[in-house]
VEXLUMPA-21968 format. One line per 4 residues: number of its first residue (from 1); for each residue x, y, z of C-alpha. Coordinates in nm, 4 decimals. Layout:
N
NUM	X/Y/Z ~ ...
end
This chain:
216
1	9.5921/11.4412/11.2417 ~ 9.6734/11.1024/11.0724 ~ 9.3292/11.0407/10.8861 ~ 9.2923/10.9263/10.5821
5	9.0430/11.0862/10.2966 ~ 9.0271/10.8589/9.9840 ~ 8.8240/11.0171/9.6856 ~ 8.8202/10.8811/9.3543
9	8.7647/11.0906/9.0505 ~ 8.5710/11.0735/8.7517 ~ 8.8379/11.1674/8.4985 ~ 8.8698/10.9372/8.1915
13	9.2585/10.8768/8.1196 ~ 9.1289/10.9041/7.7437 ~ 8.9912/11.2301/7.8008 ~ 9.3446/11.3753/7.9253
17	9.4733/11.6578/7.6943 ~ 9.8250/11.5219/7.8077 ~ 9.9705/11.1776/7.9503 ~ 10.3212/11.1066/8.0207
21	10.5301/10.8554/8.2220 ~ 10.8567/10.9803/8.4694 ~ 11.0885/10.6585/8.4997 ~ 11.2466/10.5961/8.8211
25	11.4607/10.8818/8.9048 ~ 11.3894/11.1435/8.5820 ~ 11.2500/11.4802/8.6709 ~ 10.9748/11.6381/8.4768
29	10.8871/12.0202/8.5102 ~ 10.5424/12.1383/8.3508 ~ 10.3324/12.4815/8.3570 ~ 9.9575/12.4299/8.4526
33	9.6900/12.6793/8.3709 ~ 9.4505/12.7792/8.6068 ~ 9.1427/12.4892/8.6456 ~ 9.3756/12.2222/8.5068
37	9.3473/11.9190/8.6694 ~ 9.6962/11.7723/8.7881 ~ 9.7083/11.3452/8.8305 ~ 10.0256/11.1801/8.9543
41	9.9860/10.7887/8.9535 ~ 10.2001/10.5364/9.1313 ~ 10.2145/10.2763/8.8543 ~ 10.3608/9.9765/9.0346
45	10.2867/10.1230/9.4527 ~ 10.5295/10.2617/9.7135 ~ 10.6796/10.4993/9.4587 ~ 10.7792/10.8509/9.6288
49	10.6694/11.1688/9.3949 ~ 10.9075/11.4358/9.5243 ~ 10.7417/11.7454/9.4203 ~ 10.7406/12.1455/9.4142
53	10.5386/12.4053/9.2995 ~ 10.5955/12.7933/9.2192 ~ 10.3556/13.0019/9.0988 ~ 10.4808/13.0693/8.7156
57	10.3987/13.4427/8.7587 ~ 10.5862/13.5175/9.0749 ~ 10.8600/13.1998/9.0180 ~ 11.0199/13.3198/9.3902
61	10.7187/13.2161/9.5512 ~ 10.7445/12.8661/9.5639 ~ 10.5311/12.6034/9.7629 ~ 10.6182/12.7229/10.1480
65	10.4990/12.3232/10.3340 ~ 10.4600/12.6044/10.7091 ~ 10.2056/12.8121/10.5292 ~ 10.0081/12.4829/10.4261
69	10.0468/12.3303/10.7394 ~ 9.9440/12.6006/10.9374 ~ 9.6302/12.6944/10.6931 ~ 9.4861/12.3358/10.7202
73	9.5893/12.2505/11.0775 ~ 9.7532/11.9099/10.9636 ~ 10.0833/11.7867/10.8502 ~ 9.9973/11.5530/10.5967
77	9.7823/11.6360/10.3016 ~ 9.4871/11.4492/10.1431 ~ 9.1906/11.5245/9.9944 ~ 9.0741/11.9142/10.0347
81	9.4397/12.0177/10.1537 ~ 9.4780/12.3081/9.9404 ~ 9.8859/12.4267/9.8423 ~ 10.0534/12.7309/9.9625
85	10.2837/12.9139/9.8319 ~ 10.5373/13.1444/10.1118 ~ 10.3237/13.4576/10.0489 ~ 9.9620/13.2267/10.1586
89	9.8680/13.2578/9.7754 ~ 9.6645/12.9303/9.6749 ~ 9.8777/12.7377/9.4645 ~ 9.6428/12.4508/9.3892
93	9.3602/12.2156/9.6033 ~ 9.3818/11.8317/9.6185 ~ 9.0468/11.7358/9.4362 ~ 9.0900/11.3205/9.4395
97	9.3011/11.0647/9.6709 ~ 9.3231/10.7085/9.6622 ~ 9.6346/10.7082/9.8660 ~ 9.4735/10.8914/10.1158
101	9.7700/11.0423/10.2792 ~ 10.0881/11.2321/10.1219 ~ 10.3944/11.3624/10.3500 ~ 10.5323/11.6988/10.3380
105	10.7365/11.7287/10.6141 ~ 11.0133/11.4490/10.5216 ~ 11.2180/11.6341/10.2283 ~ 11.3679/11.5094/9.9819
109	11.7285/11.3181/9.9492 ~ 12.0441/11.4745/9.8324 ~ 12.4024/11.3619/9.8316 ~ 12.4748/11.5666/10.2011
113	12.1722/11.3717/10.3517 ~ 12.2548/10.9789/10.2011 ~ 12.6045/11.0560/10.3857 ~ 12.4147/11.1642/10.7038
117	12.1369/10.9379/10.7280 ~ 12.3094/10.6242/10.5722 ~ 12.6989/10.6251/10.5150 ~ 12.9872/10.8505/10.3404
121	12.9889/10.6020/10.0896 ~ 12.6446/10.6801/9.9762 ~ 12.7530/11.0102/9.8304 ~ 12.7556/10.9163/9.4801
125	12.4197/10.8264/9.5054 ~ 12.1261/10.9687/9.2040 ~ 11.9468/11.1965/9.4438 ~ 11.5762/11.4358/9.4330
129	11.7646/11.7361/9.4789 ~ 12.0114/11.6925/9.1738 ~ 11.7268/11.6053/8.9783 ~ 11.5479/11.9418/9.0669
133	11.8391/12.1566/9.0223 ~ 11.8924/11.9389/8.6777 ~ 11.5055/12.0372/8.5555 ~ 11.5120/12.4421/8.6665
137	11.8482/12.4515/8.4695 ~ 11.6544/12.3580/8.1791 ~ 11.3637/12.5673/8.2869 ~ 11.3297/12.8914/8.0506
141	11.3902/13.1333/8.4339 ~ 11.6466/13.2473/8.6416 ~ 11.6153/12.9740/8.9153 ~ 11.9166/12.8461/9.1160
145	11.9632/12.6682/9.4840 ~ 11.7769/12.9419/9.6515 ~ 11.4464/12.7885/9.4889 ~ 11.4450/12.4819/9.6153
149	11.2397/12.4403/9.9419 ~ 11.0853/12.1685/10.1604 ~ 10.8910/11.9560/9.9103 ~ 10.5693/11.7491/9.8773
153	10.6709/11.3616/9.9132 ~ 10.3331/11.1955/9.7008 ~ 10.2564/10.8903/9.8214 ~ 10.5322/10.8570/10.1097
157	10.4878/10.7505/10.4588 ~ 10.6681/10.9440/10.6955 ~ 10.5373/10.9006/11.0467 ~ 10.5902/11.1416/11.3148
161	10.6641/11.0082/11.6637 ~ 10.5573/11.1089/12.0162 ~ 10.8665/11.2481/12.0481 ~ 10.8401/11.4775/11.7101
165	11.0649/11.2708/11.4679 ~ 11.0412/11.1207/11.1950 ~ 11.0021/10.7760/11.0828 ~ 11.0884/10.6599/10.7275
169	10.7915/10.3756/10.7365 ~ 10.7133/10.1053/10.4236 ~ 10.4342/10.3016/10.1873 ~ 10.0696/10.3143/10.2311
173	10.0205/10.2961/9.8761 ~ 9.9636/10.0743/9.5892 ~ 9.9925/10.0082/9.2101 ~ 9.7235/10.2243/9.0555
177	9.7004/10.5149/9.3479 ~ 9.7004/10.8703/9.2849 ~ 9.6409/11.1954/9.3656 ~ 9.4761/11.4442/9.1713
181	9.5210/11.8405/9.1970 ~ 9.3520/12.1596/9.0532 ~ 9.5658/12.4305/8.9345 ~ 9.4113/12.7679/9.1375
185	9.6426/12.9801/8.9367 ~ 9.9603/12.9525/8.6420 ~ 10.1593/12.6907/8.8167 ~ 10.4935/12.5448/8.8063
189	10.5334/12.1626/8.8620 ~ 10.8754/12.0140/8.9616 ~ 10.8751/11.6842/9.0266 ~ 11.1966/11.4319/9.0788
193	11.0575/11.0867/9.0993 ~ 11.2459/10.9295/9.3832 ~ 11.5384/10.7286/9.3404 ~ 11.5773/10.6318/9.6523
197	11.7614/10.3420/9.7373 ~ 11.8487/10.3476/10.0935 ~ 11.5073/10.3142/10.3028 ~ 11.1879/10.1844/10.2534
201	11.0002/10.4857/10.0554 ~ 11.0046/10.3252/9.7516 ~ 11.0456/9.9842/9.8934 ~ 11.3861/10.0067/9.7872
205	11.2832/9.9535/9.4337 ~ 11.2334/10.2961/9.2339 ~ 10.9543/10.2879/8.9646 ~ 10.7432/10.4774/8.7235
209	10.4948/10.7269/8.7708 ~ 10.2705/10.8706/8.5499 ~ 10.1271/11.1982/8.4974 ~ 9.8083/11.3593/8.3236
213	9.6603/11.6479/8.2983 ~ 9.3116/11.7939/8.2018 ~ 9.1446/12.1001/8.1773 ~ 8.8832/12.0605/8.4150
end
């Protein structure tokens, strides 16, 4: 269940049709056509990518992480793992990997959770979920709370114990890794690069990531 499938691709960064870089806690929101090829790099390592995906004809069917899951027979996602929406559809398929191992069980941080999982006076804290709600608001659609849902964390190591928690663990990835998706239909991409300052996803140091995008 905890294997890791490293696959390097062949795209040329040169080659991309589109290239752009997400600073430490920005959002970015972006509609992919069907058999464009999605990268997200971790520029300086142990960044977490907090990421959702909708399908842009049917916006209320958003990624669902159960109906992946439960399709592939594994919690994390790697190479091959292909992205569900709630209704089964097939979002998109992980093509290349050189992480090796992404976690979408974990969530993403919001205010409510920093004064859970830390301390009240965390509340003020930049968070993934503002960030989401922050990009759909500029998104031309009628989105609101109810389209948020448990999210893809890129690149961050969540471990799940014996006993069925989970462990917020240092990354298992590195300056240069990234993971590399094919758009299986017209797809939505939400992504809140993590500011996360209170455990060790990021290291406790937030940085870039990059994304780029080709059409095959």
């Amino acid at each position: 269940m905890a294997a890791f499938i490293k696959v390097e691709s062949n795209r040329l960064a040169e080659n991309a049709i589109y290239d752009q870089t997400i600073l430490a806690g920005d959002g970015w929101m972006h509609e992919l056509l069907p058999g464009q090829v999605l990268r997200i790099v971790d520029v300086a390592g142990n960044q977490a990518a907090d990421t959702l995906f909708y399908d842009a004809d049917h916006p209320e069917d958003h990624y669902s992480a159960v109906a992946t899951i439960a399709a592939q027979g594994n919690i994390y996602l790697t190479t091959g793992s292909v992205l569900r929406s709630e209704s089964g559809a097939e979002l998109l398929e992980i093509v290349a990997d050189t992480c090796g191992r992404h976690d979408t069980v974990g969530g993403s941080c919001s205010a409510e959770s920093n004064t859970v999982r830390y301390s009240h006076d965390k509340l003020h804290m930049h968070n993934c979920r503002d960030t989401f709600m922050l990009q759909l608001s500029k998104w031309d659609g009628d989105f609101s709370k109810r389209d948020l849902a448990p999210n893809i964390n890129f690149f961050m190591n969540v471990p799940v114990t014996p006993e069925g928690g989970l462990q917020f663990a240092d990354g298992v990835s590195f300056p240069g890794a990234y993971v590399e998706m094919k758009s299986l239909r017209r797809t939505l991409v939400l992504i809140s690069n993590c500011p996360q300052l209170n455990n060790p996803c990021n290291a406790y140091n937030p940085t870039p990531v990059r994304v780029l995008i080709w059409e095959q």
